[in-house]
N, C-alpha and C positions, 0 to 999 in steps of 0.2 A: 901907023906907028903911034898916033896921040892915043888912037883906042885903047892898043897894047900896053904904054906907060900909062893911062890912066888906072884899067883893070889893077895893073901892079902894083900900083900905087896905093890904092883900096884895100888890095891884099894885105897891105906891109900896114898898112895902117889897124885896119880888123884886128891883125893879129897881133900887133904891137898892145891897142888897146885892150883885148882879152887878157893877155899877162898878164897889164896892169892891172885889173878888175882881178886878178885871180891873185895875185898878190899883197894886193890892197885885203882883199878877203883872208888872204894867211897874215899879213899885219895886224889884221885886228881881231884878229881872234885872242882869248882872254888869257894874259898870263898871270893876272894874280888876279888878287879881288877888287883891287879897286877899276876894275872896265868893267863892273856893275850898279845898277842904280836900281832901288826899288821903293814903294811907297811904306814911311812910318807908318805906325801905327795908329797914327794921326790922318793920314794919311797925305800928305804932303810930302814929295821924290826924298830922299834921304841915301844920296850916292854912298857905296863903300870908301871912297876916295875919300870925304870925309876924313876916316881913320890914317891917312897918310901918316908915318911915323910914328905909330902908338903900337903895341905887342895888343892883339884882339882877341878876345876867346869867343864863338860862332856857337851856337848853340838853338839846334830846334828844341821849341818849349811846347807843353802843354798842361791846362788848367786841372784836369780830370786823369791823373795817372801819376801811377804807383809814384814815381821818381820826381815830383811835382814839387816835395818840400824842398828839393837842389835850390830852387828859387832865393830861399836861405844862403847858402853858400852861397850863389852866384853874387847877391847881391853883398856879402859880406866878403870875399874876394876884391870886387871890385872897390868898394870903400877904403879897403888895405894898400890897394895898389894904383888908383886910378892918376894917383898927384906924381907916379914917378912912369906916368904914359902905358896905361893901360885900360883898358874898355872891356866890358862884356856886351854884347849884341842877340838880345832873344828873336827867334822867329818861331812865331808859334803854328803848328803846324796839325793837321788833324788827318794825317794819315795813319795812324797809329792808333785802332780803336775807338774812332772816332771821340779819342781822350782832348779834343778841342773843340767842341762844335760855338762857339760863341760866337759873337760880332768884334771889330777889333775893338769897340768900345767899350763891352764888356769883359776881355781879356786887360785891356787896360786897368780898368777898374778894380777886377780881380787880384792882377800883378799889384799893384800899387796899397789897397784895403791889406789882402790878407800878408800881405807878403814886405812892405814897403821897397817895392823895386823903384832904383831910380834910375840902371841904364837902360840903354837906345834898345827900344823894341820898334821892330817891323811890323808891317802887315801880315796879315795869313798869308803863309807861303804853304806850296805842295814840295816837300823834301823827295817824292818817290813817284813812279808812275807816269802815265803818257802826257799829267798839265804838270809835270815835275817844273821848278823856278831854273832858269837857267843858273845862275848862282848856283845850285846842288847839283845840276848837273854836272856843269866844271867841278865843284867838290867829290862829287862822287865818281865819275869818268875820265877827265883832264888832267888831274893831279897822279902821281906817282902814289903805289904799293907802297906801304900797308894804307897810306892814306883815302887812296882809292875804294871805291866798293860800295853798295847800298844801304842806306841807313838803315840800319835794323831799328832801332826805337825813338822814341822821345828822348833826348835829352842826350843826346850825341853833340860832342863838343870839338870845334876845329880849333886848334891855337894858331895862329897866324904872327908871321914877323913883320915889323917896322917898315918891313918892302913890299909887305902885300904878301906875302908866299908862305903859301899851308906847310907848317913844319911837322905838327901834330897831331893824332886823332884820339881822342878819348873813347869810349864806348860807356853808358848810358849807366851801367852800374859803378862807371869810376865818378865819384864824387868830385866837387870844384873845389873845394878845397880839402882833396887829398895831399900826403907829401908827394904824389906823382906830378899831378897839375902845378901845382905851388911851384915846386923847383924848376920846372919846364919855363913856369911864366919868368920865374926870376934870372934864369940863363936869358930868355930871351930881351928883358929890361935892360942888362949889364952889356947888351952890342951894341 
């Protein structure tokens, strides 16, 4: 009888504790951006959780392509808007024609000489493919249509709200400060 209520016992417990391990693993699965952490470009961790309460704009960047002068915009967006909680975030990325092959220190350098960038850049990140960054993955898989989908190029733009959640997607020929991006960011400033 102890054998049989032990067995049972074991039983109820295994499977008790499976749940929980399987549940715990759907708890933490990523619902916005801030359950991700990755190295600046400095390289020192630079969590998205950072951005807590601020409207984000996400964008893979690159030194060596066509759509490189954005950089301009990006950085003159952000100046406009940054004092009423708003950020740009480069991650420069070299899947795309190999239009990045630098070190981050020289993309640093790059962004900052030619361009005078002063927001939050990351480390090389892979936006596409089998070392794809987790962070693009959830952007590009996790997220809801039309958000969803594979980055086609350089300089694909996510706007994210105050709560961490991809509301927008830009694609590569829409400039940062188009009146499309603009009014998007500025809806999202006025919640």
């Amino acid at each position: 009888m102890n054998i049989l209520r032990k067995a049972f016992n074991t039983t109820v417990l295994n499977t008790t504790l499976g749940v929980m391990i399987l549940m715990a693993g759907t708890t933490f699965a990523a619902s916005n951006i801030y359950s991700f952490t990755l190295p600046s470009i400095d390289g020192s961790p630079m969590p998205m959780a950072d951005f807590k309460g601020k409207v984000v704009l996400m964008v893979n960047v690159a030194s060596q392509c066509g759509y490189t002068p954005q950089y301009t915009a990006l950085e003159a967006i952000y100046e406009k808007y940054k004092a009423q909680g708003f950020v740009v975030v480069g991650f420069p990325a070299n899947n795309f024609g190999a239009q990045e092959p630098g070190t981050d220190a020289e993309i640093k350098t790059f962004c900052s000489r030619k361009y005078n960038v002063t927001f939050p850049m990351y480390s090389k990140v892979s936006v596409k493919g089998s070392d794809q960054t987790p962070l693009y993955q959830y952007l590009t898989k996790d997220t809801a249509p039309p958000i969803a989908g594979d980055i086609k190029w350089n300089f694909t733009k996510f706007l994210v709200d105050k709560n961490g959640n991809v509301m927008q997607r830009f694609e590569p020929a829409v400039t940062p400060d188009s009146p499309e991006v603009t009014a998007a960011i500025e809806k999202l400033l006025k919640q």
